[in-house]
C-alpha positions as semicolon CSV with decimal commas, in nm:
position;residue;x (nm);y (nm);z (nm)
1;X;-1,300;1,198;0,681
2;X;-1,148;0,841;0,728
3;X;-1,173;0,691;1,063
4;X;-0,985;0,357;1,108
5;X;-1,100;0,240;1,467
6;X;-0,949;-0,076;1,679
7;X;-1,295;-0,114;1,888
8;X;-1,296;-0,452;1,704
9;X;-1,672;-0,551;1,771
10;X;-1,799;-0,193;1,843
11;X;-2,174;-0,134;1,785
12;X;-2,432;-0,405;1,827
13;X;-2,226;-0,749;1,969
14;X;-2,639;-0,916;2,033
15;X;-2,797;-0,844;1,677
16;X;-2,712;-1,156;1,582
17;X;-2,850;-1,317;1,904
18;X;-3,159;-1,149;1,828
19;X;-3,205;-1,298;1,531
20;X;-3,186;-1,642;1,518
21;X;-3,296;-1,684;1,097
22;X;-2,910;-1,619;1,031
23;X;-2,777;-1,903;0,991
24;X;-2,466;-1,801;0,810
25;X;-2,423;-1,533;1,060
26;X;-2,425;-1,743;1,373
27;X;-2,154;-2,019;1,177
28;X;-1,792;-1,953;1,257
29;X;-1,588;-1,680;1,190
30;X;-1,434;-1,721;0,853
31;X;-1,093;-1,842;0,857
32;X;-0,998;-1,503;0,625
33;X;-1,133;-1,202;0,759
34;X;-1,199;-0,909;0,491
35;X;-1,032;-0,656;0,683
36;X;-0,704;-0,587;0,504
37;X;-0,428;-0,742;0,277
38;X;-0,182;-0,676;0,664
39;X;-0,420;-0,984;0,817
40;X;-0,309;-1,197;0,565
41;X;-0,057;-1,490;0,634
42;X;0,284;-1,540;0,417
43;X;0,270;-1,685;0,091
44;X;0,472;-2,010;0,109
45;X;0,789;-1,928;-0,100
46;X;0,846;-1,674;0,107
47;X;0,844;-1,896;0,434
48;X;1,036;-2,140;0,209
49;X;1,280;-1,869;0,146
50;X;1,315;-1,761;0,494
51;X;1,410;-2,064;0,630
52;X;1,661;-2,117;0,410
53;X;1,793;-1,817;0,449
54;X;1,813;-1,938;0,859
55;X;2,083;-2,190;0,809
56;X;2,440;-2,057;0,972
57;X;2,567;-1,773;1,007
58;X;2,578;-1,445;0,746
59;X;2,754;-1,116;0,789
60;X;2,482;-0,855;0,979
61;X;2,331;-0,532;0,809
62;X;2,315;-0,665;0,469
63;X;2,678;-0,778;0,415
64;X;2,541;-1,119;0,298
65;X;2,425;-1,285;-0,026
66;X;2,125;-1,276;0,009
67;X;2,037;-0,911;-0,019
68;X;2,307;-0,873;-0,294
69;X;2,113;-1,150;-0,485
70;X;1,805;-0,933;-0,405
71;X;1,968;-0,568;-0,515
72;X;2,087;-0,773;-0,856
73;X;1,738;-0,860;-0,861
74;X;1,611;-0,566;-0,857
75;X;1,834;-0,422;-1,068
76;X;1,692;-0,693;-1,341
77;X;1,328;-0,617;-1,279
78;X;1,403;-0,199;-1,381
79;X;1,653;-0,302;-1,606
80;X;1,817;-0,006;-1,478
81;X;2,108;0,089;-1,212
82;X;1,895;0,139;-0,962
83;X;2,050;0,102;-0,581
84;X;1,804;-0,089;-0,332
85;X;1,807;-0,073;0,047
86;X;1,572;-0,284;0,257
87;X;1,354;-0,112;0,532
88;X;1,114;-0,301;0,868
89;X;0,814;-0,131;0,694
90;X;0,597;0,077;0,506
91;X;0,614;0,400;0,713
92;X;0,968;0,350;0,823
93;X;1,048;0,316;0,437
94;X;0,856;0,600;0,370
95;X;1,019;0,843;0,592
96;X;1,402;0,698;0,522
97;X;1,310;0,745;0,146
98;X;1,176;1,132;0,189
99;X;1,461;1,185;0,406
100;X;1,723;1,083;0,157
101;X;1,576;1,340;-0,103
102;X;1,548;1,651;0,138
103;X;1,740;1,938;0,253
104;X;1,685;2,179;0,571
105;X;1,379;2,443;0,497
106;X;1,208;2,163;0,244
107;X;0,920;2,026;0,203
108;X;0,693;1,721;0,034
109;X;0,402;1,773;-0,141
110;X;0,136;1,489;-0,097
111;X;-0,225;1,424;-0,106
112;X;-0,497;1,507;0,190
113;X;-0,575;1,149;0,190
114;X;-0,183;0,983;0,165
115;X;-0,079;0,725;0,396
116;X;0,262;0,938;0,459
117;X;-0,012;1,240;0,622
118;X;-0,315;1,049;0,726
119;X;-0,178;0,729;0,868
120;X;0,205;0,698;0,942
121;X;0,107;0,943;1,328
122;X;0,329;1,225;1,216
123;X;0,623;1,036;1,103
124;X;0,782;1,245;0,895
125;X;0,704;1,536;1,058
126;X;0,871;1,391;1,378
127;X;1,170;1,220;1,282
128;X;1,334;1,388;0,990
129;X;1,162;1,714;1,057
130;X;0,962;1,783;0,750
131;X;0,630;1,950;0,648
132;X;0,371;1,803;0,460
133;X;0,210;2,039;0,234
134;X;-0,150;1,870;0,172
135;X;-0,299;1,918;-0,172
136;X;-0,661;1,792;-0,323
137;X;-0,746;1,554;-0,498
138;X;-0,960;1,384;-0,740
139;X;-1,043;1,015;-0,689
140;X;-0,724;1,009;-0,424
141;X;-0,502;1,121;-0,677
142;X;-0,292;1,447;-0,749
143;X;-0,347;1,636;-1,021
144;X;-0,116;1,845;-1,264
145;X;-0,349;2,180;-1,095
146;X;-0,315;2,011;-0,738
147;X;0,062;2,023;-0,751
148;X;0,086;2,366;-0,926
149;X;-0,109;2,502;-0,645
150;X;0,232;2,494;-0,462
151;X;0,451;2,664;-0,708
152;X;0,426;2,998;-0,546
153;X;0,601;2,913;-0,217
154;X;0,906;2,824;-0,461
155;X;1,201;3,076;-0,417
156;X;1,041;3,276;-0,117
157;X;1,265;3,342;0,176
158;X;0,935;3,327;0,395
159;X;0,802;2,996;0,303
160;X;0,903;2,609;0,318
161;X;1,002;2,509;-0,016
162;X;0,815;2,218;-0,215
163;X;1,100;1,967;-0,285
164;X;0,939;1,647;-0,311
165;X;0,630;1,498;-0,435
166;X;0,473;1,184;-0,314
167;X;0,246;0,972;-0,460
168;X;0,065;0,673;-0,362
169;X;0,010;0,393;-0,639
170;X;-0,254;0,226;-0,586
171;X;-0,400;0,466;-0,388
172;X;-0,538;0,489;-0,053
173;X;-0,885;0,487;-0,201
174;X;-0,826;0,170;-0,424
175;X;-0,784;0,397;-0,746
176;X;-0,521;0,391;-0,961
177;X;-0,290;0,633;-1,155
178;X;-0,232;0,549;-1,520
179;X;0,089;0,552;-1,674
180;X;-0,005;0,896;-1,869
181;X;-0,107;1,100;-1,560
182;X;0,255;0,941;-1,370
183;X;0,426;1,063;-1,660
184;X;0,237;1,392;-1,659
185;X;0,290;1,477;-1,270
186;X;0,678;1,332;-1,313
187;X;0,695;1,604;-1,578
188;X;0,537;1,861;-1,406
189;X;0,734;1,839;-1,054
190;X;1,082;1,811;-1,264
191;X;1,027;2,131;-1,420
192;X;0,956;2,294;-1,095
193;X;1,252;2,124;-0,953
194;X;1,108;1,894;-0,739
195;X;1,176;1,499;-0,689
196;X;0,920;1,243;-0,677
197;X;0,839;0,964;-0,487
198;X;0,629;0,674;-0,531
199;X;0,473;0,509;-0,204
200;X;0,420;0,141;-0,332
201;X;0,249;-0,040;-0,051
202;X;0,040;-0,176;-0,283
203;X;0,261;-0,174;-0,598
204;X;0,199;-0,552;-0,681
205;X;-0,157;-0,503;-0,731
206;X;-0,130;-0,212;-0,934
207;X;0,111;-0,356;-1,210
208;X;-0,131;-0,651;-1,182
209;X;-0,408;-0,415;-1,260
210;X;-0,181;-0,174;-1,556
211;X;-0,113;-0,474;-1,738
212;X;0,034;-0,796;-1,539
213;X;0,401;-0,756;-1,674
214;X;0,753;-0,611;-1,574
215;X;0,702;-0,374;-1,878
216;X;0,410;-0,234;-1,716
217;X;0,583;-0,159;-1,362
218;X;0,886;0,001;-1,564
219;X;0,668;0,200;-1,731
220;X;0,447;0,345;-1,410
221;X;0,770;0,430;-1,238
222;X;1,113;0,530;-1,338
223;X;1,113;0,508;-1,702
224;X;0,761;0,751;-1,611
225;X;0,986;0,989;-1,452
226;X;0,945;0,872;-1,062
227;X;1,311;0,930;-0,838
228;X;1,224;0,698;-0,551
229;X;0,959;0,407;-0,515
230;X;0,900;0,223;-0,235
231;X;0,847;-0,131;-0,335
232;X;0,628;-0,277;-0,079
233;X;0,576;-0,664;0,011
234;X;0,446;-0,690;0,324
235;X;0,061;-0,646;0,176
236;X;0,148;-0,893;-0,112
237;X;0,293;-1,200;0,096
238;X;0,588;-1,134;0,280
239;X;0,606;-1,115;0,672
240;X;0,811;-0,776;0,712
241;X;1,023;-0,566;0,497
242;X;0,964;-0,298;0,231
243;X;1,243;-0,192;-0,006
244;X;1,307;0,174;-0,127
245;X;1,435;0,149;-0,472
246;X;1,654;0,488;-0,607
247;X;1,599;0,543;-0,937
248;X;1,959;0,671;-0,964
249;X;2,292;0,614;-0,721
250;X;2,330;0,937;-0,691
251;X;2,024;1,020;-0,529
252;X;2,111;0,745;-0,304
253;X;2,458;0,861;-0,113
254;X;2,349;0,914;0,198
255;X;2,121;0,637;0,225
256;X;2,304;0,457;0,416
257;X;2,368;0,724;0,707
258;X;1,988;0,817;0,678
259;X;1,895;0,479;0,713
260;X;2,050;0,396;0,996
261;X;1,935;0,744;1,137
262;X;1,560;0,681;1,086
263;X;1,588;0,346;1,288
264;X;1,547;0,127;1,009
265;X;1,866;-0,028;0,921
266;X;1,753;-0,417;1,013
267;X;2,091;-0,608;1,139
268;X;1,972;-0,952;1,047
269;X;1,915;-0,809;0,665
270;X;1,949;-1,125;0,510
271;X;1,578;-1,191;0,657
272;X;1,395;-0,927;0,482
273;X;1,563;-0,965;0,157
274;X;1,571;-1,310;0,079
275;X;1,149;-1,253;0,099
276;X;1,248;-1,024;-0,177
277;X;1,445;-1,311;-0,395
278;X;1,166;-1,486;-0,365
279;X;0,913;-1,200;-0,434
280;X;1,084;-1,120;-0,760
281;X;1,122;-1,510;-0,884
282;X;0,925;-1,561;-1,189
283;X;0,730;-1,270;-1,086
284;X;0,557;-1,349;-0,827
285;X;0,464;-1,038;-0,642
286;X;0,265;-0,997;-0,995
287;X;0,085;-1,323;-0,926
288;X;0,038;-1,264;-0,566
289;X;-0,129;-0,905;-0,613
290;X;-0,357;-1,032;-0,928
291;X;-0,461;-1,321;-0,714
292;X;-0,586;-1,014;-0,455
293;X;-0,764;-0,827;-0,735
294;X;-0,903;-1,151;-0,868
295;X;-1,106;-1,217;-0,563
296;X;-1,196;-0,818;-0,487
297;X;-1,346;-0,842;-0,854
298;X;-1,527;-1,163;-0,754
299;X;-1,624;-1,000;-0,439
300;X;-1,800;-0,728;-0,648
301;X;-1,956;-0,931;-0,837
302;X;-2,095;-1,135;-0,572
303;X;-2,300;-0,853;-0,408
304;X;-2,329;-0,568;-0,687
305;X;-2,714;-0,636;-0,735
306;X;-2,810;-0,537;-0,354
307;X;-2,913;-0,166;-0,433
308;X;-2,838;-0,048;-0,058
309;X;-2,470;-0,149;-0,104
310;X;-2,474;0,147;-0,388
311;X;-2,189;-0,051;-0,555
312;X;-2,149;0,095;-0,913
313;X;-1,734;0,049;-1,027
314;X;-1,590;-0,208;-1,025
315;X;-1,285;-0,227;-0,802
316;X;-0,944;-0,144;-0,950
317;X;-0,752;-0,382;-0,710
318;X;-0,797;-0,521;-0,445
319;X;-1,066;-0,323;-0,192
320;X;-1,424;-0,230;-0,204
321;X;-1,598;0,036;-0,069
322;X;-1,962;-0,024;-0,010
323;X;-2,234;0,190;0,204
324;X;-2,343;-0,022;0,552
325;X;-2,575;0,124;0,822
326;X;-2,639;-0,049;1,117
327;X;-2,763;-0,256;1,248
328;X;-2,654;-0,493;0,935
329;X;-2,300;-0,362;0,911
330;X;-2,242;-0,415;1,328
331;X;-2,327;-0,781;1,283
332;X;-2,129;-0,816;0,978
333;X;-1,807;-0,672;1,162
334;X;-1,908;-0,882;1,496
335;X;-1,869;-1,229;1,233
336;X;-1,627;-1,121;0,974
337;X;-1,449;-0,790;1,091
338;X;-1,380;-0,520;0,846
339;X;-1,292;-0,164;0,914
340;X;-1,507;0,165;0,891
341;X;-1,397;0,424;0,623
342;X;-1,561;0,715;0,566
343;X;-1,839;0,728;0,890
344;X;-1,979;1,042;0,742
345;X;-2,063;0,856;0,404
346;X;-2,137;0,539;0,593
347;X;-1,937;0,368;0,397
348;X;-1,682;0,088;0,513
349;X;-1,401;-0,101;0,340
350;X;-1,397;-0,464;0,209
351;X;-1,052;-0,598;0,088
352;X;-0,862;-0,879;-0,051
353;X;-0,535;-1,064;0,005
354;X;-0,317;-1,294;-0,231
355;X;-0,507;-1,635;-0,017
356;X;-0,895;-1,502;-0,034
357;X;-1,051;-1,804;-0,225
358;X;-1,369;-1,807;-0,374
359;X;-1,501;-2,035;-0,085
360;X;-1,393;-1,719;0,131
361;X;-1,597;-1,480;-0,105
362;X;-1,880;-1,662;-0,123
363;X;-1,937;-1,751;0,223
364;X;-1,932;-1,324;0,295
365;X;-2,093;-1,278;-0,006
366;X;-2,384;-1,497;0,150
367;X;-2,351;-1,337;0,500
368;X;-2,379;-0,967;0,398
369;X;-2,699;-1,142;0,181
370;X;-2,867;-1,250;0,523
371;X;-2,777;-0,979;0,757
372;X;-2,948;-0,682;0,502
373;X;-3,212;-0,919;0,417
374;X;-3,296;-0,897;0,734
């Protein structure tokens, strides 16, 4: 269904050659491309907070201050005991947290459309030897029936056995799970004994979206019901790093070996977590993702009126979705690239970052204007 493509420029390169009325079209590139929150610079306390975390020397593989300051941060944030260890990035996360939950003969239970099935090349499959049983979906999201559908591989000899359920919040297709249906899947995979796991690439922009406070994030994950999150950073302003947050210690005692194991135990820690003391300061990972679904809103807004974009809901964070055709969408990607989605649907993907301004908005805003008025 999704095809994400790195033939940057594929299609029609001369349309805009051969049409010399667009103006905006044949002006530079815009400084911030469209194409995802990952093309996005730093924000600047977290390049403030990296270089001072460069000054001397610190104890390697997170023997230093700064990632206990960020684990007591954390900590704060969940108001909880929960036990933090810092991963390179999402998919390496991903696969170190599944593999700290699962035994030999077990299994995870996602979505058709996750990032852990679709995106991460076999991963999981290939390092800690798992299968991914696929369930559908409705608006990206597992359901309380979607998840049941598993229940009658439990306890037979013959077949893999569900022990893990992974969910992606905000999803892959920009939607969002409320706190209610969380609670309700938590609920459901508990009393069929599995664990669950939340994939948080985009967590910042969904607690900016579910309410803009720390109460809101507690509330989505553990105190829903979720085991494991993985808090991600690296699509809300930090170079590199994710951190898998364990709801309890105990689920967490072999973390450390499986870590290591999965290849992403960093040496020089103190660089990935001291992104994460600044992160967490006064919130603002909360700031950074609302500033993201601030300008996809404004993006929406911008364009909703042009019928053959068929934009009807309003984004939930930070990405649009609209239909394209060509020869108006190869232009568009030739001046400001974005990525294809669903080429079926014809459909491609617009998103935000914590820096899109509104100068950046409006300046696509008045290209896609020009190249389907044309």
């Amino acid at each position: 269904m999704f095809r994400h493509d790195e033939k940057v420029g594929d299609g029609c390169p001369d349309v805009v050659d051969r049409c010399p009325y667009w103006s905006v079209l044949r002006s530079p590139r815009p400084d911030r491309w469209f194409a995802s929150d990952n093309a996005a610079g730093a924000a600047p306390e977290v390049l403030a907070a990296l270089a001072e975390a460069n000054t001397g020397h610190a104890l390697a593989y997170g023997n230093d201050p700064w990632t206990s300051r960020a684990q007591e941060s954390f900590r704060t944030l969940f108001d909880r005991d929960v036990t933090t260890h810092f991963a390179y990035g999402g998919t390496g996360a991903n696969v170190f947290a599944l593999g700290c939950l699962l035994q030999p003969a077990e299994a995870v239970v996602c979505s058709r459309v996750a990032h852990v099935t679709y995106d991460e090349t076999g991963a999981a499959e290939r390092i800690i030897g798992t299968k991914l049983l696929e369930v559908e979906t409705v608006d990206g999201k597992i359901t309380p029936q979607g998840l049941s559908s598993v229940a009658h591989l439990l306890g037979s000899e013959h077949h893999v056995q569900p022990a893990v359920v992974t969910i992606t919040q905000a999803t892959e297709m920009g939607t969002l799970y409320s706190i209610d249906e969380i609670r309700a899947l938590c609920a459901l995979a508990h009393e069929m004994g599995l664990l669950v796991h939340m994939d948080g690439a985009r967590i910042p922009n969904a607690v900016a979206a579910l309410g803009g406070t720390t109460a809101a994030l507690r509330a989505m994950t553990f105190d829903a019901g979720v085991d494991v999150l993985t808090f991600g950073g690296t699509k809300c302003g930090a170079v590199f790093g994710e951190a898998v947050v364990f709801a309890r210690p105990e689920l967490a005692t072999r973390a450390k070996y499986i870590r290591k194991q999965t290849t992403q135990l960093h040496s020089k820690m103190r660089f990935i977590s001291a992104q994460y003391c600044a992160l967490l300061e006064d919130e603002l990972f909360i700031d950074l993702g609302r500033r993201a679904n601030d300008a996809a809103r404004q993006l929406f807004e911008a364009v909703r009126d042009i019928g053959a974009l068929s934009l009807t809901v309003p984004p939930q964070v930070n990405s649009v979705f609209p239909r394209l055709t060509d020869p108006a969408k190869s232009a568009l990607q030739e001046w400001s690239f974005f990525w294809d989605w669903d080429v079926s649907a014809s459909l491609v993907r617009w998103m935000t970052a914590w820096d899109t301004s509104p100068a950046d908005v409006e300046r696509f805003a008045a290209g896609v204007r020009e190249a389907l008025s044309n």
